[in-house]
PDB file of N, CA, C and O in Angstrom:
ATOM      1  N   UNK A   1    -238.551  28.042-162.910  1.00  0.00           N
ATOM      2  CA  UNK A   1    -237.273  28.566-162.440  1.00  0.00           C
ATOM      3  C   UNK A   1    -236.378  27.392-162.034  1.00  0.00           C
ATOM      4  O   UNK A   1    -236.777  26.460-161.335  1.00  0.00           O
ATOM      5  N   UNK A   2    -235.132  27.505-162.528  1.00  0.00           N
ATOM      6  CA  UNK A   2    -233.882  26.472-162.129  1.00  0.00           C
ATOM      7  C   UNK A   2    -233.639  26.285-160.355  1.00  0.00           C
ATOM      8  O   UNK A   2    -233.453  27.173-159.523  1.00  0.00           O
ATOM      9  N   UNK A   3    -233.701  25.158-160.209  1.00  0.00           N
ATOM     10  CA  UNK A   3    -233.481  24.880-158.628  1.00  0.00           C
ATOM     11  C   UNK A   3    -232.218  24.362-158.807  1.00  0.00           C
ATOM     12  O   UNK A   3    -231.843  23.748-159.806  1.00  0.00           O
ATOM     13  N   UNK A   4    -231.148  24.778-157.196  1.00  0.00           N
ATOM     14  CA  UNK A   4    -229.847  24.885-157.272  1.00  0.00           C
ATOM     15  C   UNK A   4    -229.589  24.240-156.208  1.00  0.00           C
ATOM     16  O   UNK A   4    -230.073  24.455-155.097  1.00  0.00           O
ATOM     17  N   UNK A   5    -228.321  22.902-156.697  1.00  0.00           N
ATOM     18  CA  UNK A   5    -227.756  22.027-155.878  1.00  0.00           C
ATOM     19  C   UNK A   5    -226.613  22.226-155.546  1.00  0.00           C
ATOM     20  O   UNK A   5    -226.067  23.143-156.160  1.00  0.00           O
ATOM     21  N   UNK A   6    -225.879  21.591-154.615  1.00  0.00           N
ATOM     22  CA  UNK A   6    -224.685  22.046-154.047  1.00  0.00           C
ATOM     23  C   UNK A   6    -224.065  21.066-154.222  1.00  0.00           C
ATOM     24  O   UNK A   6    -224.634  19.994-154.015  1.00  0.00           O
ATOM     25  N   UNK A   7    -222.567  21.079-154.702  1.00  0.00           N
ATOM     26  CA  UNK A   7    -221.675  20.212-155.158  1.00  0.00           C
ATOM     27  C   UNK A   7    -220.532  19.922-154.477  1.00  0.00           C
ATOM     28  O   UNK A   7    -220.481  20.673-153.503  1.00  0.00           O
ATOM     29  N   UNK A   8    -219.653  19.243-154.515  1.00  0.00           N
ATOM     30  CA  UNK A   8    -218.995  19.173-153.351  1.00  0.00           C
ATOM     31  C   UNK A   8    -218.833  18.512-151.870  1.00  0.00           C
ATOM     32  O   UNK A   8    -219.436  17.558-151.379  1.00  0.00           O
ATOM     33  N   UNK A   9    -217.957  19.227-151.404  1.00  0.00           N
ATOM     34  CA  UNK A   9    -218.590  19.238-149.817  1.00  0.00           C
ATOM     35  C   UNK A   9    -218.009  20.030-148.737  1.00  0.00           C
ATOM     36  O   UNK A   9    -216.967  20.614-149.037  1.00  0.00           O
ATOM     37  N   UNK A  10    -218.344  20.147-147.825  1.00  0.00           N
ATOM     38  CA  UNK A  10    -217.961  21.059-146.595  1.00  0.00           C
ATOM     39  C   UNK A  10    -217.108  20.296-145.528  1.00  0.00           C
ATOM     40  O   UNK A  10    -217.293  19.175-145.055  1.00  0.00           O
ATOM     41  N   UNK A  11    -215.886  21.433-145.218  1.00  0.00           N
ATOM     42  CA  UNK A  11    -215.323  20.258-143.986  1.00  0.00           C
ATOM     43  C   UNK A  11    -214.353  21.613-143.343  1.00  0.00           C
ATOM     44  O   UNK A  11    -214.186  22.764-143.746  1.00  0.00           O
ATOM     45  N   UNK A  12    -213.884  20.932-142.286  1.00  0.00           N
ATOM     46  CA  UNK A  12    -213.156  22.364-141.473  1.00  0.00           C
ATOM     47  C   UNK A  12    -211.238  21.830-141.657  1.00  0.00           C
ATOM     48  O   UNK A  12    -210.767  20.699-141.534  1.00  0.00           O
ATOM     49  N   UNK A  13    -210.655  22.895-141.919  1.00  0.00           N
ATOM     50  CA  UNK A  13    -209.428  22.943-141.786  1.00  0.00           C
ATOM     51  C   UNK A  13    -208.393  22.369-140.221  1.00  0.00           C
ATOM     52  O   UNK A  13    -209.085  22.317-139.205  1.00  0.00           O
ATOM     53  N   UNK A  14    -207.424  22.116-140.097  1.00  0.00           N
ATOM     54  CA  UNK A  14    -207.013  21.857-138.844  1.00  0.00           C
ATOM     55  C   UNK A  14    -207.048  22.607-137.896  1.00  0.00           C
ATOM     56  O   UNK A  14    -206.742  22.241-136.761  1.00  0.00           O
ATOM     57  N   UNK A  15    -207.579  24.261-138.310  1.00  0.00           N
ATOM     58  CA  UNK A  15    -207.434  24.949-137.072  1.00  0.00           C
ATOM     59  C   UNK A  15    -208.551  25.483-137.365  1.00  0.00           C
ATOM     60  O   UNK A  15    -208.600  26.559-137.961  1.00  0.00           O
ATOM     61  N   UNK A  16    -209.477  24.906-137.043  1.00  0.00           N
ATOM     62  CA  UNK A  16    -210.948  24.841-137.484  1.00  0.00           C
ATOM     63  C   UNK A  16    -211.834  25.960-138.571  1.00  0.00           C
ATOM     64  O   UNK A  16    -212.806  26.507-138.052  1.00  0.00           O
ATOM     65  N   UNK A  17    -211.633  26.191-139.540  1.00  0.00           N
ATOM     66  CA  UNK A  17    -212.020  27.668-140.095  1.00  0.00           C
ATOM     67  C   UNK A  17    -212.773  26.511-141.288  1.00  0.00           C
ATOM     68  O   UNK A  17    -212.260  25.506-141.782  1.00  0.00           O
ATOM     69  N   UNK A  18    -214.174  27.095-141.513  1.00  0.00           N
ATOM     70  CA  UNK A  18    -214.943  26.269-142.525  1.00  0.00           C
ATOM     71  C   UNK A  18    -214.174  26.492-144.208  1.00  0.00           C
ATOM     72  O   UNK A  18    -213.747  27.544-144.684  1.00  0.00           O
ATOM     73  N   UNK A  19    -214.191  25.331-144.740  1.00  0.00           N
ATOM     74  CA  UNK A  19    -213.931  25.529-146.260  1.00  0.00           C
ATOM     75  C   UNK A  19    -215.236  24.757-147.308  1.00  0.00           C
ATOM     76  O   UNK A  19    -216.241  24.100-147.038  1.00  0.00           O
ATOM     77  N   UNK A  20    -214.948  24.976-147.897  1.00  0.00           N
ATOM     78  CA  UNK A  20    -215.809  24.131-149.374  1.00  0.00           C
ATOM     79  C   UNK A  20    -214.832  23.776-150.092  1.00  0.00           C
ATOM     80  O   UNK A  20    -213.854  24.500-150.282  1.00  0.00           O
ATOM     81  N   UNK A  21    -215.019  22.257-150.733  1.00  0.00           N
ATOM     82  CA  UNK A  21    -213.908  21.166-151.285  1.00  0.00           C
ATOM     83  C   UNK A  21    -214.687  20.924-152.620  1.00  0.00           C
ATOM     84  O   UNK A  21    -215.483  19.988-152.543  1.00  0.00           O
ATOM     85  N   UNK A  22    -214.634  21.542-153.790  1.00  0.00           N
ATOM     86  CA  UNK A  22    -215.102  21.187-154.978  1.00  0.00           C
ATOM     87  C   UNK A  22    -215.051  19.658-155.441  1.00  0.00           C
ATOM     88  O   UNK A  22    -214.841  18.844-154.541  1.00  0.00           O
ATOM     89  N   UNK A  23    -215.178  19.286-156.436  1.00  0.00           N
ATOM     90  CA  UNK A  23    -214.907  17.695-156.952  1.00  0.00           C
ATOM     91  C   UNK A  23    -213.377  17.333-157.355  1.00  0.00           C
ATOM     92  O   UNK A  23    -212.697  16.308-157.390  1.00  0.00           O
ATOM     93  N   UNK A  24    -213.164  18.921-157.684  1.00  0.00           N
ATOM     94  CA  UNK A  24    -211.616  18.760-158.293  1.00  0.00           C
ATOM     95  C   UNK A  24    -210.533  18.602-156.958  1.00  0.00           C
ATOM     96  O   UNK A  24    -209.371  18.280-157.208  1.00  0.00           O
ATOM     97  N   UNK A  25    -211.019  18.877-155.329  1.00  0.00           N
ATOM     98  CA  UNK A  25    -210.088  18.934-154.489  1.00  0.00           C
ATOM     99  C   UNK A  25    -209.862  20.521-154.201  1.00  0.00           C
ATOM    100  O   UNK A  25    -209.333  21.184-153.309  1.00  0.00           O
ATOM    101  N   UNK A  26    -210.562  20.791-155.468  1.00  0.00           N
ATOM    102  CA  UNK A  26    -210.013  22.614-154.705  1.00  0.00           C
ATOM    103  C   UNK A  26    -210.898  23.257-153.538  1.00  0.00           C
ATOM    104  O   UNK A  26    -212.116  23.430-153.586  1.00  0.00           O
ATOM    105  N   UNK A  27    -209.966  23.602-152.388  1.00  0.00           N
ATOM    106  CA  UNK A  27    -210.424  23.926-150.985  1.00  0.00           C
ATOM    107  C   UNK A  27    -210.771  25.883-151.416  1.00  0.00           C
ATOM    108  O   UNK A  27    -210.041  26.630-152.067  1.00  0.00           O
ATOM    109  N   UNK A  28    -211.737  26.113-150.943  1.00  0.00           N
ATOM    110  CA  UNK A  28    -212.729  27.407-150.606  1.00  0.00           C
ATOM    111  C   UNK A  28    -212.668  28.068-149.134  1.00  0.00           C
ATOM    112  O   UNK A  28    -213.770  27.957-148.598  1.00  0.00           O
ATOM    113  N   UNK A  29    -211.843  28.639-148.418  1.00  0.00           N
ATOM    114  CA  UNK A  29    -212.215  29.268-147.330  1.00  0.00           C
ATOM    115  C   UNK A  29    -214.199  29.880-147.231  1.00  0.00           C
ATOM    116  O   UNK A  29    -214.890  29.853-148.250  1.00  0.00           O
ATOM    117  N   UNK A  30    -214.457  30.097-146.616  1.00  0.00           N
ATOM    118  CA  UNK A  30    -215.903  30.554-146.359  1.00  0.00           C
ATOM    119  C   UNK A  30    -216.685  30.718-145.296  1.00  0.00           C
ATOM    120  O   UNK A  30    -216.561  29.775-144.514  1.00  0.00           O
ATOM    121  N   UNK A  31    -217.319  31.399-145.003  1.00  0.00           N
ATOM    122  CA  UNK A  31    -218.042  32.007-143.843  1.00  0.00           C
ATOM    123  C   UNK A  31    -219.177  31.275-143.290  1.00  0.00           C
ATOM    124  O   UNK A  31    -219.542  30.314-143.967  1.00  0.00           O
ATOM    125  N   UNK A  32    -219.766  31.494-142.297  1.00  0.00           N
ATOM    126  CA  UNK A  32    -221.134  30.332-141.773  1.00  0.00           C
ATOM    127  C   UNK A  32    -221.855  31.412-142.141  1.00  0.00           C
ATOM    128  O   UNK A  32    -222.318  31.908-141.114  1.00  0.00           O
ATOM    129  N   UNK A  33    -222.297  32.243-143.441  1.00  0.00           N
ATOM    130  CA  UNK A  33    -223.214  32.476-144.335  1.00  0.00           C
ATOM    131  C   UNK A  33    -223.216  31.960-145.446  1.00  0.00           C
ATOM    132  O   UNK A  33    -224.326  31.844-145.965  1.00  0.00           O
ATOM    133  N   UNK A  34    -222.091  31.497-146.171  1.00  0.00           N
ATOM    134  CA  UNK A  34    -221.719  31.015-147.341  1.00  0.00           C
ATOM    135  C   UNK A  34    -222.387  29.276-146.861  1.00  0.00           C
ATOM    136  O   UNK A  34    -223.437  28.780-147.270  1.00  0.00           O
ATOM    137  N   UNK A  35    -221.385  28.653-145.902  1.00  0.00           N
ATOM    138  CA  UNK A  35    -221.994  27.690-145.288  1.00  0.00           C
ATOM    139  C   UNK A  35    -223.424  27.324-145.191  1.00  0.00           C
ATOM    140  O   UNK A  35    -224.005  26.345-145.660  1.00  0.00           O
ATOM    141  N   UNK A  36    -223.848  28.261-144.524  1.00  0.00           N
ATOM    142  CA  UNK A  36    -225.489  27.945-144.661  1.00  0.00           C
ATOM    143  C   UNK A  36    -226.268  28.259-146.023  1.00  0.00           C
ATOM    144  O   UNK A  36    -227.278  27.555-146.051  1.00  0.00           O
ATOM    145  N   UNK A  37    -226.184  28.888-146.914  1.00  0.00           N
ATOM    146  CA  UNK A  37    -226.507  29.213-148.039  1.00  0.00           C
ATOM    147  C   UNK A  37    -226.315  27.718-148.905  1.00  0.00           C
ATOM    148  O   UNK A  37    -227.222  27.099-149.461  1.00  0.00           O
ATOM    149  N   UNK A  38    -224.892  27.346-148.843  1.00  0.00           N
ATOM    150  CA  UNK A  38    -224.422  26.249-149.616  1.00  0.00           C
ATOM    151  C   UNK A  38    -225.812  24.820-149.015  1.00  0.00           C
ATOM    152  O   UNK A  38    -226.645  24.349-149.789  1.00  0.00           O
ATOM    153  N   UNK A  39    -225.716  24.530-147.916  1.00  0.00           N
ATOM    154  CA  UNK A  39    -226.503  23.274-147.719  1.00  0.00           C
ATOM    155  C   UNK A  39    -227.927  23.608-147.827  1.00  0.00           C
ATOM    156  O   UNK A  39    -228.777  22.721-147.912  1.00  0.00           O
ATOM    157  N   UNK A  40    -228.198  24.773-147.827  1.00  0.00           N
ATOM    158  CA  UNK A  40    -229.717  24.995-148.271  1.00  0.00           C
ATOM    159  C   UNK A  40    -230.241  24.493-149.523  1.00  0.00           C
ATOM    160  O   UNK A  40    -231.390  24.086-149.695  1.00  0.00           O
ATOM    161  N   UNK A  41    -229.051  24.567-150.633  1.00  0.00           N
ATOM    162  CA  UNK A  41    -228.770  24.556-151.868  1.00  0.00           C
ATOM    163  C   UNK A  41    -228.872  22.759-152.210  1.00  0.00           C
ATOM    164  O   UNK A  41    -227.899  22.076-152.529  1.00  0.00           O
ATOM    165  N   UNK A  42    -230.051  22.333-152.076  1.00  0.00           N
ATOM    166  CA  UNK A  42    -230.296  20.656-151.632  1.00  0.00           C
ATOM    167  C   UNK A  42    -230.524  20.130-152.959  1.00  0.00           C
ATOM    168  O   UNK A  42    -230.406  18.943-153.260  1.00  0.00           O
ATOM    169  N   UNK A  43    -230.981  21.419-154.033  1.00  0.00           N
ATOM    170  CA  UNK A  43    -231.665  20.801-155.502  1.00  0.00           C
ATOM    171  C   UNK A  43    -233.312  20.938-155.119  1.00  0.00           C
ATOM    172  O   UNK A  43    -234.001  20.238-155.862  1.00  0.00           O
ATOM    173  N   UNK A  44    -233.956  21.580-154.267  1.00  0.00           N
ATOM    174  CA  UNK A  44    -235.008  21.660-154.134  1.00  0.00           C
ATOM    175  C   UNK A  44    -235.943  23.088-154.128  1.00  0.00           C
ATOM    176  O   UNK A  44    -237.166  23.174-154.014  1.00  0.00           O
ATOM    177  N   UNK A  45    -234.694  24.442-154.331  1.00  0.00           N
ATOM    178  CA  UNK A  45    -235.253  25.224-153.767  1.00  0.00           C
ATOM    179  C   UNK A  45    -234.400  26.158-155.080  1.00  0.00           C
ATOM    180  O   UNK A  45    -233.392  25.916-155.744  1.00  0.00           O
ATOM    181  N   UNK A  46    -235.407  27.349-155.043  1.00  0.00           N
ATOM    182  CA  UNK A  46    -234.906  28.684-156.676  1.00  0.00           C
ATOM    183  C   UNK A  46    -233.827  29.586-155.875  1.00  0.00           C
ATOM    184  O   UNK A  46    -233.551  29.705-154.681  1.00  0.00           O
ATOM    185  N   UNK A  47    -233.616  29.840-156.396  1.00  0.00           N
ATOM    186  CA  UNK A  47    -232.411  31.470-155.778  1.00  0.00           C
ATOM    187  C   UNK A  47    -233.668  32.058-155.303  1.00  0.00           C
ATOM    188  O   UNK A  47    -233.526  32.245-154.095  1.00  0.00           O
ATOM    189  N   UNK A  48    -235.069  32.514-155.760  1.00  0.00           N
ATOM    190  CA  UNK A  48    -235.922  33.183-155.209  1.00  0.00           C
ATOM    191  C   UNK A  48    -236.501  32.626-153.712  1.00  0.00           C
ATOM    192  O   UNK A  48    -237.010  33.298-152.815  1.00  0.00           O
ATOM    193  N   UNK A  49    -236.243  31.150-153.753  1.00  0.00           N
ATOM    194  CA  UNK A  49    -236.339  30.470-151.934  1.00  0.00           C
ATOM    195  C   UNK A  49    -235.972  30.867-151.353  1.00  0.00           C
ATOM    196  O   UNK A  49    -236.480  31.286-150.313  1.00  0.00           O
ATOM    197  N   UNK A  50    -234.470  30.989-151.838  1.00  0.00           N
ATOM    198  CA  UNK A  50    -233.322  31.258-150.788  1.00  0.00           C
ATOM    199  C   UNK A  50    -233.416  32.883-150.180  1.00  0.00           C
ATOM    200  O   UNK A  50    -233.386  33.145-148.977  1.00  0.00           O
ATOM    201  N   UNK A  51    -233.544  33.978-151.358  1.00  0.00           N
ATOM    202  CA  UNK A  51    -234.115  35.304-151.104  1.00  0.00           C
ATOM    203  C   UNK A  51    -235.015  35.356-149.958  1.00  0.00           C
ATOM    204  O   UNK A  51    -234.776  35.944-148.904  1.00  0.00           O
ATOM    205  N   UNK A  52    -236.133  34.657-150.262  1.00  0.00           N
ATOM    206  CA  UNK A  52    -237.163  35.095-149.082  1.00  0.00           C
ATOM    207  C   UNK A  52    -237.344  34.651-147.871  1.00  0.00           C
ATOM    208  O   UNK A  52    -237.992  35.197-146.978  1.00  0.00           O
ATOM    209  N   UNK A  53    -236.357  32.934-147.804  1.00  0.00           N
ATOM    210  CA  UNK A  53    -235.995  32.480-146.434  1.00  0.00           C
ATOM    211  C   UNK A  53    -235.033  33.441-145.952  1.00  0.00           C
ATOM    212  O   UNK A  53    -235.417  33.959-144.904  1.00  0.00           O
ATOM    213  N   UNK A  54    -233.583  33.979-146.478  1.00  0.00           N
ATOM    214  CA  UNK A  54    -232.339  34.508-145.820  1.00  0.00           C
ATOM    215  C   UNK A  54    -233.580  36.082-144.978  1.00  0.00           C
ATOM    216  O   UNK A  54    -233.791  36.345-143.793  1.00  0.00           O
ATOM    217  N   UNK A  55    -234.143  36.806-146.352  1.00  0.00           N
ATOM    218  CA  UNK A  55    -234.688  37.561-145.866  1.00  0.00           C
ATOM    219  C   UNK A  55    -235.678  37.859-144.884  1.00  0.00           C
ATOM    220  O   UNK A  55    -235.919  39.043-144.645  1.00  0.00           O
ATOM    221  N   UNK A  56    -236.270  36.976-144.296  1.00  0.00           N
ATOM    222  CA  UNK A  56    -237.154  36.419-143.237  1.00  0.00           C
ATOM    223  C   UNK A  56    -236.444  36.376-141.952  1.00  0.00           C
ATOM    224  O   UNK A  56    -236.662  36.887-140.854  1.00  0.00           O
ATOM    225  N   UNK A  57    -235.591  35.661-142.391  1.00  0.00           N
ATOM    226  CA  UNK A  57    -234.517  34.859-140.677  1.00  0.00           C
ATOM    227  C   UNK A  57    -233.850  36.240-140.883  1.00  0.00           C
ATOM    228  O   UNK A  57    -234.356  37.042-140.098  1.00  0.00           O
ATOM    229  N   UNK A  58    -232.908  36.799-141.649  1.00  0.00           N
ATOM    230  CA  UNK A  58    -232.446  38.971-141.415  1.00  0.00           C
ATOM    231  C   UNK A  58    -232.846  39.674-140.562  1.00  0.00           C
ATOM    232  O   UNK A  58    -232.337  40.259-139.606  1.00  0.00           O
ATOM    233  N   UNK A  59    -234.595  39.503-141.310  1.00  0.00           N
ATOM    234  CA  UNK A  59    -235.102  40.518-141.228  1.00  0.00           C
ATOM    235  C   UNK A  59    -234.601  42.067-142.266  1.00  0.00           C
ATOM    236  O   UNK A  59    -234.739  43.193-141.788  1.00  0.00           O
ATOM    237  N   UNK A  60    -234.047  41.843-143.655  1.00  0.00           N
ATOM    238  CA  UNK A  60    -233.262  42.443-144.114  1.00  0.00           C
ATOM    239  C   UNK A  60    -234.167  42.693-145.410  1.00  0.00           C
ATOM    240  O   UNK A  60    -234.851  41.696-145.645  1.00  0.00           O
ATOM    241  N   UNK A  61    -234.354  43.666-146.255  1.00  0.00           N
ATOM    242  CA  UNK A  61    -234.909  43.725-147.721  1.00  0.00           C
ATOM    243  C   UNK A  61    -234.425  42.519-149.040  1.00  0.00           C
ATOM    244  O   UNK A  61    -233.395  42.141-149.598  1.00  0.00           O
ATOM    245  N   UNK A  62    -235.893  42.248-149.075  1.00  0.00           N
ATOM    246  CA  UNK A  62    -235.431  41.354-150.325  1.00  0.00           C
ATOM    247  C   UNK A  62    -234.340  41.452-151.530  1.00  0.00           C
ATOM    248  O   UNK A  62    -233.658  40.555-152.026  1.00  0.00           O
ATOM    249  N   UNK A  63    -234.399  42.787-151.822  1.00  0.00           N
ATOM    250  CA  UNK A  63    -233.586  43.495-152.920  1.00  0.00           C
ATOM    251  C   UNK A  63    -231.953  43.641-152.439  1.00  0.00           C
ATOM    252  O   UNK A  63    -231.077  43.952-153.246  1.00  0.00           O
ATOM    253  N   UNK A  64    -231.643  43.326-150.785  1.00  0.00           N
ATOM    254  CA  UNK A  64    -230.049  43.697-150.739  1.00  0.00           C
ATOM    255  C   UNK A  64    -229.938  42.166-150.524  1.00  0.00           C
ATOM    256  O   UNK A  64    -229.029  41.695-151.207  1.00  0.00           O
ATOM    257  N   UNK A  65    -230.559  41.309-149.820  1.00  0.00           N
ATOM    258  CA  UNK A  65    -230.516  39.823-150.079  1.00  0.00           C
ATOM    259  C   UNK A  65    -230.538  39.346-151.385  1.00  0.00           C
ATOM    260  O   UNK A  65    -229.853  38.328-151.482  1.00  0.00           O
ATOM    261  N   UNK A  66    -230.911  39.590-152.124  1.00  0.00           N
ATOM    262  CA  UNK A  66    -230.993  38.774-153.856  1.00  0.00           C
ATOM    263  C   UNK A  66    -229.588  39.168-154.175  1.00  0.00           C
ATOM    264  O   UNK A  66    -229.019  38.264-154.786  1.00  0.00           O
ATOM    265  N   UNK A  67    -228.804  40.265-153.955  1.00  0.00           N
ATOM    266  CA  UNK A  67    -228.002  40.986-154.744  1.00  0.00           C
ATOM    267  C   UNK A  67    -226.387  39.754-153.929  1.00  0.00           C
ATOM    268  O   UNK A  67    -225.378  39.219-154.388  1.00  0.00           O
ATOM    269  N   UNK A  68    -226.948  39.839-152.807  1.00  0.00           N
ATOM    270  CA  UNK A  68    -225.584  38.775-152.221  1.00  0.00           C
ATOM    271  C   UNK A  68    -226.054  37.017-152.360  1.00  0.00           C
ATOM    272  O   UNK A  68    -225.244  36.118-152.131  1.00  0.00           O
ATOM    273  N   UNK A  69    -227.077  36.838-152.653  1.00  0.00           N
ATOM    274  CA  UNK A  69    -227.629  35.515-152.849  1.00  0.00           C
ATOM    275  C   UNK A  69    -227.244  35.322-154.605  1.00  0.00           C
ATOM    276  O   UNK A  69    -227.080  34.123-154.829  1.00  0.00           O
ATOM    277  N   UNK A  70    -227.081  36.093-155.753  1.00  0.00           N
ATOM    278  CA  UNK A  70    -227.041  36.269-156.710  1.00  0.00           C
ATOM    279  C   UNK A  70    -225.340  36.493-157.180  1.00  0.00           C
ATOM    280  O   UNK A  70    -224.791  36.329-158.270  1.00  0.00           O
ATOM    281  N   UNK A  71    -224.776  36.956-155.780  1.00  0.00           N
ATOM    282  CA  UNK A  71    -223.108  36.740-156.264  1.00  0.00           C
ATOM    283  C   UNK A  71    -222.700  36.010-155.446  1.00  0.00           C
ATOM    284  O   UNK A  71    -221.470  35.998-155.492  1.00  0.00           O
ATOM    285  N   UNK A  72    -223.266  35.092-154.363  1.00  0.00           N
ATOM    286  CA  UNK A  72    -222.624  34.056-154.024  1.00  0.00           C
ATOM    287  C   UNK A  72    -223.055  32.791-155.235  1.00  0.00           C
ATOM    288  O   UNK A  72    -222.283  32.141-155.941  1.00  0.00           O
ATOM    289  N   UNK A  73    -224.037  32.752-155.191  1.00  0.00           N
ATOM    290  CA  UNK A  73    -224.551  31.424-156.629  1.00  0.00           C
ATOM    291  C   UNK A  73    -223.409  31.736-157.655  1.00  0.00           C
ATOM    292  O   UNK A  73    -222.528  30.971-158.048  1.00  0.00           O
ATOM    293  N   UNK A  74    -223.563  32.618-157.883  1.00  0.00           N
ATOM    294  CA  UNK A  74    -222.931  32.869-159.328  1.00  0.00           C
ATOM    295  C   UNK A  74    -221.377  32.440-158.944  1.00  0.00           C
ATOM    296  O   UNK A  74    -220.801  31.709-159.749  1.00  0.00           O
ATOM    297  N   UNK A  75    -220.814  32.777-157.988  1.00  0.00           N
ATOM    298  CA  UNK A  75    -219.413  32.548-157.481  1.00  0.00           C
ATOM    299  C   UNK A  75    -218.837  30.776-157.240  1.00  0.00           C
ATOM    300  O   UNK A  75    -217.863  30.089-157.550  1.00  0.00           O
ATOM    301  N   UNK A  76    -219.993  30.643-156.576  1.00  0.00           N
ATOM    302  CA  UNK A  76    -219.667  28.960-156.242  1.00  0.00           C
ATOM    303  C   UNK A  76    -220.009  28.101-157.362  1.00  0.00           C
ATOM    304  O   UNK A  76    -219.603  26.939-157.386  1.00  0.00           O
ATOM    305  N   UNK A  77    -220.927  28.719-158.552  1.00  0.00           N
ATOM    306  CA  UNK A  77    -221.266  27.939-159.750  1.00  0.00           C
ATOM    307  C   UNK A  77    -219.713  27.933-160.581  1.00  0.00           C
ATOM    308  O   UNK A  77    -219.209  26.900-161.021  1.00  0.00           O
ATOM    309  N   UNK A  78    -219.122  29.226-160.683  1.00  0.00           N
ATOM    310  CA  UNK A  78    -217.864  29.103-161.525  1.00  0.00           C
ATOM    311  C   UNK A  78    -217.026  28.382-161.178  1.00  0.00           C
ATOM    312  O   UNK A  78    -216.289  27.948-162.063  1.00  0.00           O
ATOM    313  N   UNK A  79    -216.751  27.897-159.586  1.00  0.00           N
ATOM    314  CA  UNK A  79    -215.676  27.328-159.000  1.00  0.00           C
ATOM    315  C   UNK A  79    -216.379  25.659-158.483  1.00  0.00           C
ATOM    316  O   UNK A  79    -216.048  24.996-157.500  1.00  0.00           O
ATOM    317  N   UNK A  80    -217.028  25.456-159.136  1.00  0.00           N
ATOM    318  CA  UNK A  80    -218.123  24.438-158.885  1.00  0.00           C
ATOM    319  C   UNK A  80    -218.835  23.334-157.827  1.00  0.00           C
ATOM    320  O   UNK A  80    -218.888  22.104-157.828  1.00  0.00           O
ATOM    321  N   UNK A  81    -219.344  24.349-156.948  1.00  0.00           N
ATOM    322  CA  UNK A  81    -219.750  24.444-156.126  1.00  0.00           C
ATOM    323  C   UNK A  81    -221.226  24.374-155.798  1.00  0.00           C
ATOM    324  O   UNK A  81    -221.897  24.232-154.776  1.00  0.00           O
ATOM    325  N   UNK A  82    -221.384  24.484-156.702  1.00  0.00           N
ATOM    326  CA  UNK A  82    -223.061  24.485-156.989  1.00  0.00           C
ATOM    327  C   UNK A  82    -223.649  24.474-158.881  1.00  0.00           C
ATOM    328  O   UNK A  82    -223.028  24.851-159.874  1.00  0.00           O
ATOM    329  N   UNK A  83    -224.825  23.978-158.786  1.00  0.00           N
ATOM    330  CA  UNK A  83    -225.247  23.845-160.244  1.00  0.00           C
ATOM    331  C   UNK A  83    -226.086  24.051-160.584  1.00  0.00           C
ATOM    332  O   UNK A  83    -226.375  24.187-159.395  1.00  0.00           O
ATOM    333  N   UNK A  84    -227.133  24.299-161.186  1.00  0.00           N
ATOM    334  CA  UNK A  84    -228.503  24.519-161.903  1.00  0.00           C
ATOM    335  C   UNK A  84    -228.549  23.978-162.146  1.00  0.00           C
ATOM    336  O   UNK A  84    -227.662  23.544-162.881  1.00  0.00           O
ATOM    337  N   UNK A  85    -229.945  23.098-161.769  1.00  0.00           N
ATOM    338  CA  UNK A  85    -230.654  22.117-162.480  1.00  0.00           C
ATOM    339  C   UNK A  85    -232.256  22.335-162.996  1.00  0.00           C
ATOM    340  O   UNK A  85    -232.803  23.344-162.552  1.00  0.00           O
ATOM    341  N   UNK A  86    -232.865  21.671-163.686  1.00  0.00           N
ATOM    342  CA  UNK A  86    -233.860  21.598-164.121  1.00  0.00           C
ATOM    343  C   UNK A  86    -235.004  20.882-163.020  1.00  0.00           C
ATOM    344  O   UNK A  86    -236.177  20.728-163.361  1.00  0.00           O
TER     345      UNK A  86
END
């Protein structure tokens, strides 16, 4: 399974609200779930890591965690934010 790195970087706006800064400069508003999701995202760990850690620290079903772990990846991969690697 593809392990997923995070691209970019994280930094806070002037009136402090978290964003994500792609390579291109393009700024991401985002939440301290998105946030924490993103730096988990080290290149060491599957979307299925991330599933069963988020779902652990919840306490929430694996199956409604994959489904928001599966459209945040997919979201920050298009806007490039994150990548699949081998």
């Amino acid at each position: 399974m593809k392990k997923i790195k995070n691209k970019g970087r994280a930094g806070k706006t002037k009136s402090g609200e978290l964003v994500l800064i792609n390579g291109e400069g393009q700024i991401f508003p985002v939440d301290n779930v998105a946030v924490s999701i993103w730096y988990m995202c080290d290149g060491t760990v599957t979307s299925e890591d991330l599933v069963k850690e988020i779902s652990q620290k919840t306490k929430q079903e694996e199956s409604a965690v994959r489904e928001m772990v599966d459209r945040l990846v997919g979201e920050m991969e298009k806007v490039g934010l994150m990548e699949s690697i081998e």
